[in-house]
ZABA-61586 format. One line per 3 residues: number of its first residue (from 1); their letters; for each residue x, y negated, z negated of C-alpha. Coordinates in steps of 0.1 Angstrom, whole numbers. Layout:
// ZABA-61586
NUM> a> X:Y:Z; ...
END
This chain:
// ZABA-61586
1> xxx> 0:0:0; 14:-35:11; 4:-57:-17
4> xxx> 4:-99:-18; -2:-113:-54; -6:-156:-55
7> xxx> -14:-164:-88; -18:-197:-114; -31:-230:-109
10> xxx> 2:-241:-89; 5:-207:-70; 36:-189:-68
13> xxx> 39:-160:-42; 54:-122:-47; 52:-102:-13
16> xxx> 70:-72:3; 87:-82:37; 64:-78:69
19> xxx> 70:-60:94; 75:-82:123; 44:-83:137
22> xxx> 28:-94:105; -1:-80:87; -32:-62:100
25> xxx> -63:-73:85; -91:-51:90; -118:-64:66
28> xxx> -115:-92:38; -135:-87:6; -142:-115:-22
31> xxx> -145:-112:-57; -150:-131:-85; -178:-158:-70
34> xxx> -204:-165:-92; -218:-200:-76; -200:-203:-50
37> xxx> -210:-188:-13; -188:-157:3; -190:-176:33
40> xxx> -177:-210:17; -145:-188:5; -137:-176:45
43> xxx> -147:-208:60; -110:-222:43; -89:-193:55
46> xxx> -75:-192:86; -79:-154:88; -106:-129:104
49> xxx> -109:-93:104; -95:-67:128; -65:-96:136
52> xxx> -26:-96:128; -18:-121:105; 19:-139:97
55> xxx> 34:-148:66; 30:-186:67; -8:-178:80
58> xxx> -17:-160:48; 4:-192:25; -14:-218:48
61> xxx> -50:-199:37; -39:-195:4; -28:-229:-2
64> xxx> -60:-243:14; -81:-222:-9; -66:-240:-34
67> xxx> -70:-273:-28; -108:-269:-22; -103:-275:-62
70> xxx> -126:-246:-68; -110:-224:-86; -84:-216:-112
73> xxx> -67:-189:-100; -69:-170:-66; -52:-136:-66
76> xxx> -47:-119:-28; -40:-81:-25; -33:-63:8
79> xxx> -46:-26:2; -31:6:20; -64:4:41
82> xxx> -53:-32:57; -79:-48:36; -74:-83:19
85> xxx> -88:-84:-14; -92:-121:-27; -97:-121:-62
88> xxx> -110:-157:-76; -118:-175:-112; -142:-202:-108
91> xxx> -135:-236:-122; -164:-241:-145; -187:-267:-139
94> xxx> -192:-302:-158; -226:-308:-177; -217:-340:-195
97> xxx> -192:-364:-191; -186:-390:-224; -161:-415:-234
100> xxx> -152:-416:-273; -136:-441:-288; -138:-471:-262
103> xxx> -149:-503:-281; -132:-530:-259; -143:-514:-223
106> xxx> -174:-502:-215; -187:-469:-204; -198:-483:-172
109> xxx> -166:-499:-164; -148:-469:-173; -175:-445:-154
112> xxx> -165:-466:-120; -131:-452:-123; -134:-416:-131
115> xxx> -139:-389:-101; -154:-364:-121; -188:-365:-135
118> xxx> -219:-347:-144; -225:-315:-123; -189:-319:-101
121> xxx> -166:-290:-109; -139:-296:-134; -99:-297:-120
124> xxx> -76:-301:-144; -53:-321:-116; -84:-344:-116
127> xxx> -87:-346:-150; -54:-359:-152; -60:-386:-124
130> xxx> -89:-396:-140; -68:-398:-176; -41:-422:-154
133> xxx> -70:-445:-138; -87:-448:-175; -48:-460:-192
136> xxx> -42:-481:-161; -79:-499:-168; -67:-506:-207
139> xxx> -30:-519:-194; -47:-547:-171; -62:-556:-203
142> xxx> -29:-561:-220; -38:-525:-238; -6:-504:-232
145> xxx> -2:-480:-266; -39:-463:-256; -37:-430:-254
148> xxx> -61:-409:-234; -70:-371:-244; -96:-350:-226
151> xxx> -116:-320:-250; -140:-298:-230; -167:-279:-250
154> xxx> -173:-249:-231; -206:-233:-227; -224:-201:-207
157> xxx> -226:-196:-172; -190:-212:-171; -203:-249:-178
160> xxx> -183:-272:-198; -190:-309:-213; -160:-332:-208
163> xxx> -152:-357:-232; -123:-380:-231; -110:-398:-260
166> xxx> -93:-433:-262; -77:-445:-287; -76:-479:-275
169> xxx> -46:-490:-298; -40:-530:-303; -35:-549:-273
172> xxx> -1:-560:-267; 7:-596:-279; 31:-622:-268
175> xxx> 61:-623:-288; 79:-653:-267; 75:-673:-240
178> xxx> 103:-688:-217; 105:-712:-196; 138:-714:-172
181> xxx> 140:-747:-149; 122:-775:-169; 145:-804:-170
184> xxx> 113:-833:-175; 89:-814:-199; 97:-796:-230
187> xxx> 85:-762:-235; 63:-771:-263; 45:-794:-233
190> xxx> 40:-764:-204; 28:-741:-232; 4:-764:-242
193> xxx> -7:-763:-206; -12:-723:-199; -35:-706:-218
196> xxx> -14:-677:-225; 3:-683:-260; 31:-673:-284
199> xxx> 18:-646:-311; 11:-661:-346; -7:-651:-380
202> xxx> -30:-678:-373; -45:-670:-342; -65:-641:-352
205> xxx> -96:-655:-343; -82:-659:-308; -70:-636:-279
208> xxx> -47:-660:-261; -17:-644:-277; -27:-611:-261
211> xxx> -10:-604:-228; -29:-598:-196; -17:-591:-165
214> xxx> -43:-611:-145; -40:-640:-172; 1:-641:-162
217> xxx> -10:-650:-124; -34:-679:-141; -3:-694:-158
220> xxx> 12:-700:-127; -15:-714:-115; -23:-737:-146
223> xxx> 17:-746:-145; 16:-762:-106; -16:-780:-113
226> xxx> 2:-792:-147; 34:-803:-123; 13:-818:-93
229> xxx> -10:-837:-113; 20:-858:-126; 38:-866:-93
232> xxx> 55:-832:-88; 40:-820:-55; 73:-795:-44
235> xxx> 67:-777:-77; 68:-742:-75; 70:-711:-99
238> xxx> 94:-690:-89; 89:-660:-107; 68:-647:-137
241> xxx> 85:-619:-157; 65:-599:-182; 87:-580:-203
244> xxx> 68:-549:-222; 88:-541:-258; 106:-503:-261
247> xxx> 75:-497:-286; 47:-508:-258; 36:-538:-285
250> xxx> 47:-566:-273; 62:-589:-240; 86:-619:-237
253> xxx> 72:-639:-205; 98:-658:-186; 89:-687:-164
256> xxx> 115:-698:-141; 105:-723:-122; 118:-755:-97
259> xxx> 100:-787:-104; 114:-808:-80; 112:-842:-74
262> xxx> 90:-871:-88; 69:-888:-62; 47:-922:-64
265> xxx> 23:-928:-33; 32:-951:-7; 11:-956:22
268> xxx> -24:-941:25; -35:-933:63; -67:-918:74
271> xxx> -72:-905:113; -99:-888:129; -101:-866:156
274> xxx> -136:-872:156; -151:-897:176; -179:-923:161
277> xxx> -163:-917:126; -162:-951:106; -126:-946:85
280> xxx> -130:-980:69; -160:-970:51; -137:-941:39
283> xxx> -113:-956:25; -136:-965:-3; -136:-927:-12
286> xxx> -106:-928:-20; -90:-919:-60; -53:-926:-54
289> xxx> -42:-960:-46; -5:-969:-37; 18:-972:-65
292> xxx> -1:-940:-81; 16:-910:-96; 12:-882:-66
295> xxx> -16:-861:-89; -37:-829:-62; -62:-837:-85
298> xxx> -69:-871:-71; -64:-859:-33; -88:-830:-35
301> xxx> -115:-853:-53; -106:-877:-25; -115:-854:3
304> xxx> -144:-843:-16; -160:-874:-17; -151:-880:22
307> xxx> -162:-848:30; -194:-864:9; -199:-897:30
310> xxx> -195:-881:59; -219:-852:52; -248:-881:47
313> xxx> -238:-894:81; -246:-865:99; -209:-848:102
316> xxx> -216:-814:87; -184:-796:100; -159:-815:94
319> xxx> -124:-803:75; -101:-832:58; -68:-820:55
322> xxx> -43:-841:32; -7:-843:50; 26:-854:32
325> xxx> 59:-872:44; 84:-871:18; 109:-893:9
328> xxx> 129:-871:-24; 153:-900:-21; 135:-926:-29
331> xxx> 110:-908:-49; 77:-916:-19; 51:-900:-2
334> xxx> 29:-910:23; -5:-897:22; -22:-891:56
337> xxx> -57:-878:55; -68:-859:90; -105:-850:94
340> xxx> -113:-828:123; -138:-804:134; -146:-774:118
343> xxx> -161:-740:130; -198:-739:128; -205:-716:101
346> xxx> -238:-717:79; -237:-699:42; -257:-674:48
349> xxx> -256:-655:9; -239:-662:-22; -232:-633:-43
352> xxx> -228:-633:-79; -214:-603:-98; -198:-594:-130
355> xxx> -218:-619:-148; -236:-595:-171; -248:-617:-199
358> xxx> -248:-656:-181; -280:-659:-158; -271:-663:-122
361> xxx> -289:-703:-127; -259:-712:-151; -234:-704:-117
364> xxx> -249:-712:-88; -259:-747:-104; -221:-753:-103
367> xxx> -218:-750:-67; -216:-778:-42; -232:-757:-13
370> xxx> -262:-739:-14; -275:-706:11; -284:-725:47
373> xxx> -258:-754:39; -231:-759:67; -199:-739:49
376> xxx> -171:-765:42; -135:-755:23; -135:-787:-2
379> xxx> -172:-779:-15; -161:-746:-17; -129:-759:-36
382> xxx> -147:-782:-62; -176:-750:-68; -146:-731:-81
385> xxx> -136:-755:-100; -168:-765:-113; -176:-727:-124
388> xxx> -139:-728:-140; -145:-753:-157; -173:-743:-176
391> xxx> -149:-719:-197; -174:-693:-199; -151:-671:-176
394> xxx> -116:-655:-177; -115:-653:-142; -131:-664:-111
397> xxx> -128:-648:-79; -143:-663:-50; -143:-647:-12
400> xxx> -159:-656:22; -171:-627:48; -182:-634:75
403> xxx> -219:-621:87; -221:-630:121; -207:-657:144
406> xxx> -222:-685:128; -225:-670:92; -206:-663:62
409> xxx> -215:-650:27; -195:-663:-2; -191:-630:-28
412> xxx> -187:-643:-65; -171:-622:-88; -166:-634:-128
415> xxx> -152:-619:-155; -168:-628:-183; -150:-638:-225
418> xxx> -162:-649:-255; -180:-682:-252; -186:-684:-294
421> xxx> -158:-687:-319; -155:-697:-356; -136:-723:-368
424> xxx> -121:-730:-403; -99:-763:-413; -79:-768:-444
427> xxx> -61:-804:-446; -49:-831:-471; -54:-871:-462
430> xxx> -44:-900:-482; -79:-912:-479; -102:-883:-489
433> xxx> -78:-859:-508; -79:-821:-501; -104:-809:-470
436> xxx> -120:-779:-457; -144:-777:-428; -160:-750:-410
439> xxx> -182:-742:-383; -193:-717:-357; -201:-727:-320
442> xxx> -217:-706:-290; -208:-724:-256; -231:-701:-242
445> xxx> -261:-694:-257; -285:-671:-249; -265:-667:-215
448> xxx> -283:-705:-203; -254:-726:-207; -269:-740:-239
451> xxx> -241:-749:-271; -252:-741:-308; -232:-754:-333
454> xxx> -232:-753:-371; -204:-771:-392; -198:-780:-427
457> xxx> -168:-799:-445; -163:-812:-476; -136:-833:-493
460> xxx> -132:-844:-526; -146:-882:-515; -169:-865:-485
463> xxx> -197:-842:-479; -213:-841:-445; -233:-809:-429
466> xxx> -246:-808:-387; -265:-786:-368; -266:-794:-327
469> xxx> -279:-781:-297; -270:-792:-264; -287:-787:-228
472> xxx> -264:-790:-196; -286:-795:-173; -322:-806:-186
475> xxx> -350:-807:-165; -331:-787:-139; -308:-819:-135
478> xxx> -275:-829:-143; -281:-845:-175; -274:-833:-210
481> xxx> -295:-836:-239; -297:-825:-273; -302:-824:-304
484> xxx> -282:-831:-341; -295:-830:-378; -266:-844:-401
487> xxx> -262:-850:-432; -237:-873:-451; -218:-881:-488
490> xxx> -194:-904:-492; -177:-921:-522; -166:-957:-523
493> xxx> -160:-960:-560; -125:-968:-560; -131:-996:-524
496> xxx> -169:-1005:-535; -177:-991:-569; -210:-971:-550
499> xxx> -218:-937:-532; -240:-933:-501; -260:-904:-489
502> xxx> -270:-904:-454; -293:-879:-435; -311:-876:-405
505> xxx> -315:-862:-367; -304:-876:-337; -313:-866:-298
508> xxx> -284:-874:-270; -286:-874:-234; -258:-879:-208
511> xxx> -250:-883:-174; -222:-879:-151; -221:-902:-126
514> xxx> -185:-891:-114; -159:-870:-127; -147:-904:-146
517> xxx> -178:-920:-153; -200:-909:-177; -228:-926:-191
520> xxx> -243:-917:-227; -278:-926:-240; -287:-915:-278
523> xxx> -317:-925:-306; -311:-922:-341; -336:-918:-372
526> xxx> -317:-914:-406; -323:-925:-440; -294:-940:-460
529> xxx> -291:-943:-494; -264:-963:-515; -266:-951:-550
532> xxx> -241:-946:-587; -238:-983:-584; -209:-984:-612
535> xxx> -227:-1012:-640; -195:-1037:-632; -201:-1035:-596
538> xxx> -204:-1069:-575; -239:-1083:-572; -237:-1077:-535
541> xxx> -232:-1043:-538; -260:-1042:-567; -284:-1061:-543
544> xxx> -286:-1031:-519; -288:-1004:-532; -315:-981:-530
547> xxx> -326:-960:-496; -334:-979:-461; -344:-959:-430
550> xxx> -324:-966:-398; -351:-964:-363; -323:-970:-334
553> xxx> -315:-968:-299; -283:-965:-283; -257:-959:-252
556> xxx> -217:-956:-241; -204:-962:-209; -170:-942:-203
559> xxx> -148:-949:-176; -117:-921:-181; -87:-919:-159
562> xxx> -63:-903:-182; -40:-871:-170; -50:-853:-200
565> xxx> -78:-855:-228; -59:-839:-253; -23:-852:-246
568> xxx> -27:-883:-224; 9:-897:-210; -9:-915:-179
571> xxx> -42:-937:-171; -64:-951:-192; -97:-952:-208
574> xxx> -122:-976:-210; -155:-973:-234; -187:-998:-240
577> xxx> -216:-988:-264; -246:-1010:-275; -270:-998:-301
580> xxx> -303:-1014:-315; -320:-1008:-345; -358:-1022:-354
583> xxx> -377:-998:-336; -395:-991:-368; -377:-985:-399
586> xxx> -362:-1010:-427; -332:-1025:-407; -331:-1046:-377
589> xxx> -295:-1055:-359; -276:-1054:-326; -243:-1036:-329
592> xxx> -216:-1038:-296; -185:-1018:-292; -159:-1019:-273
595> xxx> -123:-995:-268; -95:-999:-243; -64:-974:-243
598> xxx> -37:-974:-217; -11:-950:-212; 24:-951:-198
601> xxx> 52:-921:-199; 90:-932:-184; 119:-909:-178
604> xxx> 92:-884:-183; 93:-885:-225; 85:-920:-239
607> xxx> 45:-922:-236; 33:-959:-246; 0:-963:-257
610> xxx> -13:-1001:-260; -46:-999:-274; -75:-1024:-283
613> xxx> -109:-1017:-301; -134:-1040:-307; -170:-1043:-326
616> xxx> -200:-1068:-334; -226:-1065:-357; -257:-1087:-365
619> xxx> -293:-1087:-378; -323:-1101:-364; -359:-1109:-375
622> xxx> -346:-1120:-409; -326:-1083:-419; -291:-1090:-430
625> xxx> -262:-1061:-423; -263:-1033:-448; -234:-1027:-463
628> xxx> -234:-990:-446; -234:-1005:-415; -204:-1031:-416
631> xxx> -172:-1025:-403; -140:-1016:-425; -105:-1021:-414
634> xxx> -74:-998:-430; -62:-969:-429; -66:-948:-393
637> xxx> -75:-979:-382; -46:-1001:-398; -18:-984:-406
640> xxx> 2:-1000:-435; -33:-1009:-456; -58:-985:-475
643> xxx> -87:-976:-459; -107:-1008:-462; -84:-1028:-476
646> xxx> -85:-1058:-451; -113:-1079:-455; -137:-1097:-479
649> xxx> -139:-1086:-514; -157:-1099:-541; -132:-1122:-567
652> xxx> -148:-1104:-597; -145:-1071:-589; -122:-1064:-560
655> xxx> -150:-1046:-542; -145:-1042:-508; -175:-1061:-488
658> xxx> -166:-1051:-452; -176:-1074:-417; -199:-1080:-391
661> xxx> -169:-1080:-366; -136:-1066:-362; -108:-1065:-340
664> xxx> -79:-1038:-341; -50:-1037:-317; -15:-1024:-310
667> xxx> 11:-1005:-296; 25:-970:-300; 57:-953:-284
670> xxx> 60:-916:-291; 94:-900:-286; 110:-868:-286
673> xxx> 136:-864:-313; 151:-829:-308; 124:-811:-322
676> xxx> 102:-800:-296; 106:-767:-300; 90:-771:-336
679> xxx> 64:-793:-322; 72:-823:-339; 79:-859:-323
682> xxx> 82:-896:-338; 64:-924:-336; 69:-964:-337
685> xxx> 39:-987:-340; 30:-1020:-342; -9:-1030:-354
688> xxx> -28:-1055:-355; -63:-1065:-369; -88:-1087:-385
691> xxx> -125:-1082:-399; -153:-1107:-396; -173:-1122:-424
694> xxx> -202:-1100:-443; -236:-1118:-448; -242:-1132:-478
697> xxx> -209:-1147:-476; -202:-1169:-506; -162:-1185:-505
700> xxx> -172:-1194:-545; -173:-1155:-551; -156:-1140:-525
703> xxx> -118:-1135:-511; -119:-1142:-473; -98:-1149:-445
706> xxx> -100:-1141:-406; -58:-1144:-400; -45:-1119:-382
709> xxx> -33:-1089:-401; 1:-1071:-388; 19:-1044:-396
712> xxx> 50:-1024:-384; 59:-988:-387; 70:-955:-378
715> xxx> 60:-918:-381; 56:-882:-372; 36:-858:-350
718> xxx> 33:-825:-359; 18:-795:-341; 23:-774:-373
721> xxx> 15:-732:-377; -17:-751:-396; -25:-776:-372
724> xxx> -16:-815:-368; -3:-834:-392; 7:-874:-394
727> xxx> 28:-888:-414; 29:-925:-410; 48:-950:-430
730> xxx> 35:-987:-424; 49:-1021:-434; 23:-1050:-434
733> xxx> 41:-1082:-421; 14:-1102:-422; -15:-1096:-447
736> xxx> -36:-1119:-476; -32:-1116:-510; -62:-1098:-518
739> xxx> -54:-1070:-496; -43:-1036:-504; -14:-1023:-493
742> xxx> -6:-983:-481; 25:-975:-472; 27:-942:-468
745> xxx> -1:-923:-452; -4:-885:-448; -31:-862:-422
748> xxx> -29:-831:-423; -56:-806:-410; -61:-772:-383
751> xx> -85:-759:-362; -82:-723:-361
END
């Protein structure tokens, strides 16, 4: 008897030596099947009866047996009667498939990866490939210490349930981050400016010390907008390194980058290859002017609001590309600004996936074309950035396939991240002592865009509590509203020798007229309440108190062109508010403020800030000024006095009166001082003030004088483990008598 034996899961082959015309098959029996079909088994074989077969014939058969995925084991046997015996164990089949142990990923994520599922047959290779794609899913989350291990529970009639459990580890963090090439910003700058960060004890109410692949590629991005928004336009990164720890922890990220020269805009040009096209009327649209910082920002808004004008004249496909001459030597660019013809393409779909808990409304709302509209790149542009912007999102991917000749869909895909966190702050002020506030805010609430917050803080001199809701996009528009209920302690015994209590509700509404101009309209209805009047207080503070009720209507006009909200170095911002109070209610005055603050960075590090703030206050239909409502001067507000400690004060009792104007003014220059890499920087200041008479005003009983205040100083920025701190020290150099000096003053508080 010639006799073949393949065996094993990853066969291995025993035979005698043919003869050289091979083998003669006369039949082929099977054995072994329980599901599967006789004829499935002979439809892999290259083999029939009655037929010579070769060697590599009967290993080509075998092998292609095997692969089928089948079975575990195939055995062939040649009898002494030329028949091939095939001997097979069935791979069992899968009844359930489960995941066990996956908190962070879903089991519908995770079933979009796996091959095997409920009633395929189980392979072990598979099994294995599927064990690879579920790891590979954790590791784009930053997840590299999971470990995948799959159990079957076997059952009768050769079924098995397969379950695979994770144990999904902690994700890896950031141990460091480098950056290689940054000769005009510190490193404490650019990581301000990514959202990946450095791991610390204090961030663990935050992910944004845990690496992710995807979030790398984001920093790169964040990093050139950072560069060409500040006059940087050959900036490039040129590599992103992510290196994983020997324990699979942790990564140090390297940036290395090549920032290139700084450029200010010289001459602006606009052409058109279109014919009828008014360009003077365009150069309106423009947001950079010569002399500018070069900032992508202020171009791409640019061509947005061209591509806008020209839209409402009737040019639907038209494509505005911005065009650069260089001169590095001289630090210049011209801008040029071509508008041609684009292709005739209509949106035909847009497709929104991945956004499992925001409604579809909250997205599409943020786009700039809508299904029908002629498809142009900047609107396109800008409804990225608009859906970015709304920070509900870790990533936004946005594609355009085309449909047909004339159409395109536009496939949205988000990722969606925590839109609610919790914030606690400890701090320590000279004003009001030891503090600790709290609060919880959802930026998305319900999935509708909609912001709850809750916060709390008290001081040892404060108290004050606020609930708020906000709407986006009321009545289907763009314009805000909401909601606030506050309420309010503070203690003026050592300035006034009294305590108020304030509580109430407040509705907002806004508008955004442009992406600088915003427009703010608000009414208030509070009760306030000036109470433990001290027995040796001054008769002007005795005459009010008690509780008055507050009926008013208000609104701010913004105008902001500052590079950055948080950590401004360039622009300016300009603010106007104008409230009214006597719609009802005990108290009846006109109240005016005004703020100006303009910025200006040289040689990349020394940021000026010259800063004016105004305010005017005065009753009407016989109401004087409550105290409460008066302004105070010192402190935050002038550095080198105690908070209100510039002003009228009664001469009995040293009671501070406040004013129905003020004016405060000044200069700052912050400065590195070799500490960046700790997060600290100094300060010099110069302020300047003075606050208005109070009603009431009596020269026989009270101190009073509208000279100029000044004062001089220096101090320190810190962006501590625990937050900011500022330490000021501040030397009046002009100041009354009667005023109360602070020389040293001391902030110090964190956001978690």
């Amino acid at each position: 008897m010639k006799k073949l034996i393949y065996a094993g899961l990853f066969t291995s082959l025993i035979a005698f030596q043919a003869n050289a015309a091979g083998y003669y098959i006369k039949n082929i029996e099977v054995s072994g099947l329980e599901r599967v079909e006789r004829e499935t088994v002979l439809s892999y074989l290259n083999l029939s009866s009655n037929k010579n077969v070769s060697q590599e014939e009967l290993d080509a058969s075998f092998k292609s047996l095997y692969n089928t995925g089948l079975f575990s084991d195939i055995d062939f046997d040649i009898s002494s009667k030329n028949v091939l015996k095939i001997n097979v164990k069935e791979n069992p089949i899968i009844g359930q498939r489960a995941f066990d142990g996956n908190d962070k990923i879903s089991d519908k994520v995770l079933e979009k990866e796996v091959q095997l599922g409920p009633r395929s047959v189980y392979d072990k290779a598979k099994v294995q490939q599927d064990v690879q794609r579920i790891l590979d899913v954790y590791r784009k989350t930053g997840r590299y210490s999971v470990t995948v291990e799959p159990k079957i529970i076997e059952h009768e009639e050769n079924r098995v349930d397969l379950i695979y459990e994770i144990d999904e580890g902690k994700a890896a963090t950031i141990d460091k981050i480098n950056f290689l090439g940054n000769t005009h910003y510190s490193n404490a700058d650019l990581q301000e400016a990514i959202a990946s960060k450095e791991s610390r004890w204090y961030r663990f109410f935050s992910s944004a010390d845990e690496y992710d692949a995807e979030k790398l590629d984001y920093d790169k991005e964040m990093l050139r907008r950072f560069y060409t928004k500040r006059g940087y336009a050959d900036f490039s990164v040129t590599s992103a390194i992510a290196e994983l720890s020997d324990d699979n922890k942790s990564f140090i990220l390297t940036f290395t980058m090549d920032e290139g020269p700084r450029y200010k805009v010289d001459n602006i040009t606009i052409i058109s290859n279109i014919p009828e096209v008014d360009i003077d009327r365009l150069y309106k649209d423009l947001e950079v002017s010569k002399g500018d910082w070069y900032n992508i920002e202020d171009i791409e808004k640019s061509v947005s609001e061209m591509t806008d004008t020209l839209g409402k004249k009737g040019f639907a496909f038209v494509e505005i590309e911005p065009d650069l001459e260089r001169d590095a030597a001289n630090g210049k660019v011209n801008l040029t600004f071509t508008i041609n013809e684009s292709e005739r393409i209509f949106v035909n779909r847009i497709n929104i996936t991945g956004n499992s808990r925001t409604m579809d409304e909250v997205i599409r709302r943020e786009f700039r074309l809508a299904e029908g509209d002629a498809f142009n790149i900047s609107k396109l542009r800008d409804s990225r950035r608009n859906i970015e912007n709304l920070n509900y999102f870790s990533k936004v991917d946005m594609q355009t396939n085309a449909v047909s000749d004339s159409k395109a869909d536009i496939d949205v895909k988000v990722e969606e991240k925590s839109t609610g966190y919790f914030n606690i702050g400890v701090g320590y002020s000279t004003t009001n002592g030891f503090l600790v506030r709290g609060g919880i805010t959802e930026n998305n609430f319900r999935g509708k865009g909609q912001e709850v917050s809750l916060n709390a803080g008290v001081s040892q001199r404060t108290k004050d509590y606020n609930i708020s809701f906000t709407e986006p996009y009321f009545l289907g528009r763009r314009l805000s509203a909401g909601v606030d209920l506050f309420l309010e302690d503070q203690d003026y015994e050592d300035e006034a020798s009294y305590d108020t209590r304030t509580y109430g509700t407040r509705a907002r509404f806004g508008w955004r007229y442009t992406d600088r101009f915003f427009h703010y309209a608000r009414y208030n209805l509070s009760q306030n309440d000036i109470k433990n009047v001290k027995s040796n207080a001054s008769e002007y503070v005795k005459a009010e108190a008690g509780k008055a009720v507050t009926s008013s209507v208000g609104e701010t006009f913004v105008y902001d062109r500052r590079d950055s909200a948080f950590n401004p170095k360039e622009g300016y911002y300009l603010s106007f508010g104008h409230d009214i109070a006597g719609l009802g209610g005990d108290t009846k005055y006109n109240r005016v403020d005004v703020k100006v603050n303009k910025y200006y960075t040289i040689a990349d590090y020394y940021t000026f800030r010259f800063f004016a703030n105004g305010g005017y206050i005065d009753g009407y239909g016989g109401k004087k000024v409550r105290m409460s409502d008066r302004y105070y001067l010192g402190g935050s507000n002038m550095r080198g006095f105690e908070f209100a400690g510039i002003g009228a004060r009664d001469k009995r009792t040293r009671d501070a009166l406040g004013g129905n104007w003020m004016f405060y003014s000044g200069a700052e220059l912050t400065f590195p001082i070799g500490l960046d890499e700790l997060g600290v920087k100094g300060r010099l200041f110069y302020d300047m003030g003075t606050l208005g008479k109070p009603d009431n005003f009596n020269k026989d009983k009270i101190d009073y004088s509208a000279k100029l205040r000044q004062s001089i100083g220096f101090g320190f920025d810190w962006l501590s483990p625990m937050g900011k701190v500022n330490l000021d020290f501040g030397f009046p150099i002009t100041r009354m008598d009667y005023d109360e000096k602070e020389v040293f003053r001391l902030n110090f508080g964190t956001s978690l």
